[in-house]
C-alpha positions as CSV (number, residue, x, y, z in Angstrom):
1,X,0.0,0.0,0.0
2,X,3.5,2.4,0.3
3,X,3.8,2.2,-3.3
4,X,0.6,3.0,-4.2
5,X,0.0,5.9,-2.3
6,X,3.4,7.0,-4.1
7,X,2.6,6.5,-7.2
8,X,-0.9,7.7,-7.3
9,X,1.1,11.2,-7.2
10,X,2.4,10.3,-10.8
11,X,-0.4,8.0,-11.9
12,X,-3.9,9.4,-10.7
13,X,-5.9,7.6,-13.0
14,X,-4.6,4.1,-11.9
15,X,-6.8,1.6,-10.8
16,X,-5.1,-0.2,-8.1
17,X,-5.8,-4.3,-7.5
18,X,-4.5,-5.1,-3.3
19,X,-4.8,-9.2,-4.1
20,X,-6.0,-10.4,-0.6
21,X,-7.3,-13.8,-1.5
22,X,-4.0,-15.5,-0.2
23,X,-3.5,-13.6,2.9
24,X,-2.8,-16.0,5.5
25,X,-2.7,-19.0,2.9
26,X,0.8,-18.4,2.0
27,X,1.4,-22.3,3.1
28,X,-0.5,-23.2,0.4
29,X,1.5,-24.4,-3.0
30,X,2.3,-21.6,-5.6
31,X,0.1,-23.4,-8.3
32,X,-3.0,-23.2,-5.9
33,X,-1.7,-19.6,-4.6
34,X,-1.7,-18.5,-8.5
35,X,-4.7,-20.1,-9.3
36,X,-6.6,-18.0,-6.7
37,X,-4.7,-14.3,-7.6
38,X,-6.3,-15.6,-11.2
39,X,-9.1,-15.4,-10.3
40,X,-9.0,-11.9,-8.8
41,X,-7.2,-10.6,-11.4
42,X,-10.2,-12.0,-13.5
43,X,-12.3,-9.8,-11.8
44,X,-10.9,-6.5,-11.5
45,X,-10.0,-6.8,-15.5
46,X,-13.7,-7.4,-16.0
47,X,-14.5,-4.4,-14.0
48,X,-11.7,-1.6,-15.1
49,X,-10.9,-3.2,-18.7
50,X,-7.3,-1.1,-18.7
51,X,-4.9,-1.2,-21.6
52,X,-1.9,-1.7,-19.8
53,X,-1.0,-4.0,-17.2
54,X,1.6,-3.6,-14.7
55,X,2.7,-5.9,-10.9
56,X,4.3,-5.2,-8.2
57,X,5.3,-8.5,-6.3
58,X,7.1,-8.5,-2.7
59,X,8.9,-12.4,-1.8
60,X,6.8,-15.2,-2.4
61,X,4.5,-12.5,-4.4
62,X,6.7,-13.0,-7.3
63,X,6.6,-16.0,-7.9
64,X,2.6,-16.6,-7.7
65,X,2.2,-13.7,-10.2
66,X,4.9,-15.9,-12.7
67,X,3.3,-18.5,-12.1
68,X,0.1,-17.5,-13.1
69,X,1.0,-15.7,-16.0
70,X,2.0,-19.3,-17.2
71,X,-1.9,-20.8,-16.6
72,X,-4.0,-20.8,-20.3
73,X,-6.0,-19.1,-18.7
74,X,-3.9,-16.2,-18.5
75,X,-3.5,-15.9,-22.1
76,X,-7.5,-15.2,-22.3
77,X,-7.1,-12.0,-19.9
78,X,-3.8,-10.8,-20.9
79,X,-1.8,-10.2,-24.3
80,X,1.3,-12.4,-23.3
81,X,2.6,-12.5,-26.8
82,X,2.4,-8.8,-28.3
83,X,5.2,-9.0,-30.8
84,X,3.9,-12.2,-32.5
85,X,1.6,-13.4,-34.7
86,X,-0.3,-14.9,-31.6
87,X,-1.1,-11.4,-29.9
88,X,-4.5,-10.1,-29.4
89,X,-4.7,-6.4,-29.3
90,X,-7.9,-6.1,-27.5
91,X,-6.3,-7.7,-24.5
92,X,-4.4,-5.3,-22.3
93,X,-0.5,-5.3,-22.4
94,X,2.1,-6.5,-20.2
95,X,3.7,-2.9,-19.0
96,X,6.0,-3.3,-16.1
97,X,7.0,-5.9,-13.3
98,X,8.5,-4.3,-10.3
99,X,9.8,-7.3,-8.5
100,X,10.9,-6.5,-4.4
101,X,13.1,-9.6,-3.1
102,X,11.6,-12.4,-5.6
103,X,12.8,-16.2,-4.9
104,X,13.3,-16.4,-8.5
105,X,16.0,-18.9,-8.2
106,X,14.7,-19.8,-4.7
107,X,16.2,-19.7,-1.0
108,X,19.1,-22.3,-1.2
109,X,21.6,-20.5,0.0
110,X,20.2,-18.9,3.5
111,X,22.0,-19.2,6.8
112,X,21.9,-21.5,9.4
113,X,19.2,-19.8,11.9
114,X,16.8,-18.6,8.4
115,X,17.1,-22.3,7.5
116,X,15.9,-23.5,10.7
117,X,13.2,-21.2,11.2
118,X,11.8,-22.0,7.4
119,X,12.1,-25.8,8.4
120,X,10.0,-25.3,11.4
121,X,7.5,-23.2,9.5
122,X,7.5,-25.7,7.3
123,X,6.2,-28.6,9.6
124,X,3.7,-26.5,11.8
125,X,2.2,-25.1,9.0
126,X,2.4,-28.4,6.6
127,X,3.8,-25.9,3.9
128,X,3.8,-26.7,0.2
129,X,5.1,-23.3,-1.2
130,X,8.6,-23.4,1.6
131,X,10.0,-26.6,0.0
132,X,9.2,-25.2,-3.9
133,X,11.2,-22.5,-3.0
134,X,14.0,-24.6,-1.5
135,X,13.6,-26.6,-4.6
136,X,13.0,-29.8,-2.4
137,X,9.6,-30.5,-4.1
138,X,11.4,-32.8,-6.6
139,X,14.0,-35.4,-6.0
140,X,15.9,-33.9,-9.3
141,X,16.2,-30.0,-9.9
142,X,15.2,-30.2,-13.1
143,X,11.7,-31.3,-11.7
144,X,11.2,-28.7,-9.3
145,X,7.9,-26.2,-9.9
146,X,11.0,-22.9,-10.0
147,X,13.2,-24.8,-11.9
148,X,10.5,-25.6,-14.9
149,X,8.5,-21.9,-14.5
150,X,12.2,-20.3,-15.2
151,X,12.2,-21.9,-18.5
152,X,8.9,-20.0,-19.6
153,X,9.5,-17.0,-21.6
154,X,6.7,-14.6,-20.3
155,X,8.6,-12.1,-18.2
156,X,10.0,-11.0,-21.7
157,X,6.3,-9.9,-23.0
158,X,6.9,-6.5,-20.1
159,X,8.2,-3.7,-21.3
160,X,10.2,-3.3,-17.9
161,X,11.7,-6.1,-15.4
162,X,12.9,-3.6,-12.1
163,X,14.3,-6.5,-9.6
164,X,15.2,-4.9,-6.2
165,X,16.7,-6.2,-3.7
166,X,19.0,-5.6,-0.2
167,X,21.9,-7.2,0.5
168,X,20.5,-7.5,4.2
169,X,17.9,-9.4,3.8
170,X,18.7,-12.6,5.0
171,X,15.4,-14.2,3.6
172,X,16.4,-13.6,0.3
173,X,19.2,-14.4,-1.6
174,X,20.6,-11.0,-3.4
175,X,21.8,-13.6,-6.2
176,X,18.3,-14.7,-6.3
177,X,16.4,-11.6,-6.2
178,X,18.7,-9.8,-8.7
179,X,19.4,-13.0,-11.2
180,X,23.4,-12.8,-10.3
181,X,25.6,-15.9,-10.4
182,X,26.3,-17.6,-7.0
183,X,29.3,-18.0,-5.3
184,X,28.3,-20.8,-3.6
185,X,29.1,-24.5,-4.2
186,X,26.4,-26.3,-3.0
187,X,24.7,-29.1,-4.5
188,X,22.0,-26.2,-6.4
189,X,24.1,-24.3,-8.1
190,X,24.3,-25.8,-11.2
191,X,20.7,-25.7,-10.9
192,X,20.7,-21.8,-9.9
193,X,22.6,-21.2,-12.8
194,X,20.5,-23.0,-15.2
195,X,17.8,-21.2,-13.8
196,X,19.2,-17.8,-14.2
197,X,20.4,-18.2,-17.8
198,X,17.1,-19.7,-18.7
199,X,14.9,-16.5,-17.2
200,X,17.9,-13.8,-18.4
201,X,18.0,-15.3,-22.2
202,X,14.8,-14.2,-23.3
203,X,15.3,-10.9,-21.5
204,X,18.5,-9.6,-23.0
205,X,18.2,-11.1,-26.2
206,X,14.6,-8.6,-26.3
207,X,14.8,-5.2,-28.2
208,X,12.3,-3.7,-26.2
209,X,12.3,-4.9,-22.6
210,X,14.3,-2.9,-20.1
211,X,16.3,-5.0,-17.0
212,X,16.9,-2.9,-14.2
213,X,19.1,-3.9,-10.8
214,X,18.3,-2.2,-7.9
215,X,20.1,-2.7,-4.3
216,X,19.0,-1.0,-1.0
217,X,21.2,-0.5,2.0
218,X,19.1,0.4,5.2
219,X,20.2,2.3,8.3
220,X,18.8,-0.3,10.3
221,X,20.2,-1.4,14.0
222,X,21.5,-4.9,14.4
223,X,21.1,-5.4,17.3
224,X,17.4,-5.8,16.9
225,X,16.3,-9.4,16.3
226,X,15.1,-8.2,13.3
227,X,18.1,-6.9,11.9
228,X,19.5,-9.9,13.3
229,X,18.1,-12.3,11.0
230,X,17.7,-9.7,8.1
231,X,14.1,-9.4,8.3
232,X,14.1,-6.2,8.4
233,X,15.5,-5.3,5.1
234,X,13.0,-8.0,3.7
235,X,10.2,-6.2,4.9
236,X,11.9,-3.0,4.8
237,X,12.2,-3.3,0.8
238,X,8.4,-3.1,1.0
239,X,7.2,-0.8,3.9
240,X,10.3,1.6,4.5
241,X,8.6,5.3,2.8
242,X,12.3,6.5,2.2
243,X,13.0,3.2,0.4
244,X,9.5,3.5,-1.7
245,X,10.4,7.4,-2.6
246,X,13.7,6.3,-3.6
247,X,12.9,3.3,-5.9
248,X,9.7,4.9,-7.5
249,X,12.1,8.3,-8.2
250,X,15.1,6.5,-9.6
251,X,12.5,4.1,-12.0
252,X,9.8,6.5,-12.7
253,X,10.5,6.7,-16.2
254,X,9.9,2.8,-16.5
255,X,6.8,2.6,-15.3
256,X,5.1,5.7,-16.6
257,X,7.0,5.3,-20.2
258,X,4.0,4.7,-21.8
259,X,1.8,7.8,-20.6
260,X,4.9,10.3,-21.0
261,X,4.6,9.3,-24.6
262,X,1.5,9.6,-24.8
């Protein structure tokens, strides 16, 4: 709700979908997660019939919204393929996806006390969306639910990818938030790599979509338990007014291209 009090300044005309339906369901898979942010996004385009469409994700957020975009039904609500002989003009267009610390090549690499609190998480809540993002829902990599949604193409059909991310956020990988290569030598990274070349081919090798890196350093206090863990810059990337002000400022011209044109 920070960012869209911000950007109402520059975009009055908006119309603004909150996706509630998986509050407090987070435990849920991401397939059942996206099926129900479908659903609402079924409704509010039925509603508002806009030209352009743009998300903003936060963690998990992300990769509902991917997935999603990835469902057939999608491809009856949205132009996915505007550049092809397959696109529909009187769908609205994929704009921009402003993505705030995205799992996009999941949370293999967290520390000791983030691992243990996920795994107890985990258990209580009987979670099916902790181990996709750990890419333990398969026995082989390759069969994971991130590892086969980073070989679809879609995020290429926005005009803009923004992926920010803080590199004090202990929930989130920077290398996964931001795409990087990982200096790690686990037993995912071949995977992680895989994954990132597959979601960054389509990307650069696009004339029109802009890729944009962000990373946020807070003034935050360690000695909290928040800071501690690095929740704080997780939820910080999201909440934090100065960080909002600062993003929307530096990236403005991404995600109001289109009406500055026209």
């Amino acid at each position: 709700r920070m960012y869209q009090l911000e950007l109402q300044r520059y975009l009055p005309k908006a119309v603004w979908l909150m996706a509630e339906t998986n509050v407090n369901r987070t435990h849920l898979s991401c397939q059942n997660l996206a099926r129900a942010l479908l659903q609402e996004l079924r409704h509010a385009l039925s509603r508002h019939h806009p030209t352009t469409v743009s998300f903003l994700c936060h963690s998990l957020g992300n990769v509902v919204a991917r997935t999603m975009l990835t469902f057939p039904e999608a491809a009856t609500l949205l132009d996915l393929n505007p550049d092809s002989a397959h696109s529909n003009p009187s769908l609205p267009r994929l704009h921009c996806f402003l993505s705030f610390a995205g799992p996009h090549l999941g949370v293999t690499t967290l520390g000791k006390l983030v691992t243990t609190g996920m795994w107890f998480v985990a258990k209580w809540n009987r979670s099916q969306s902790i181990p996709q993002l750990e890419l333990k829902d398969a026995r082989r990599a390759s069969d994971t639910h991130l590892y086969k949604l980073s070989q679809s193409p879609l995020l290429a059909s926005f005009n803009s990818v923004i992926l920010v991310a803080s590199p004090q956020d202990s929930y989130v990988p920077l290398e996964s938030a931001l795409l990087l290569p990982t200096s790690d030598h686990g037993a995912r990274t071949q995977a992680h790599e895989s994954m990132r070349q597959q979601l960054l081919g389509p990307l650069l090798s696009s004339a029109k979509v802009h890729i944009v890196r962000v990373q946020v350093v807070f003034q935050t206090s360690s000695r909290s338990i928040a800071g501690m863990v690095g929740r704080a810059a997780h939820v910080g990337l999201l909440d934090d007014q100065v960080c909002a002000r600062k993003v929307l400022a530096s990236q403005l011209h991404h995600l109001v291209r289109d009406e500055l044109r026209h």
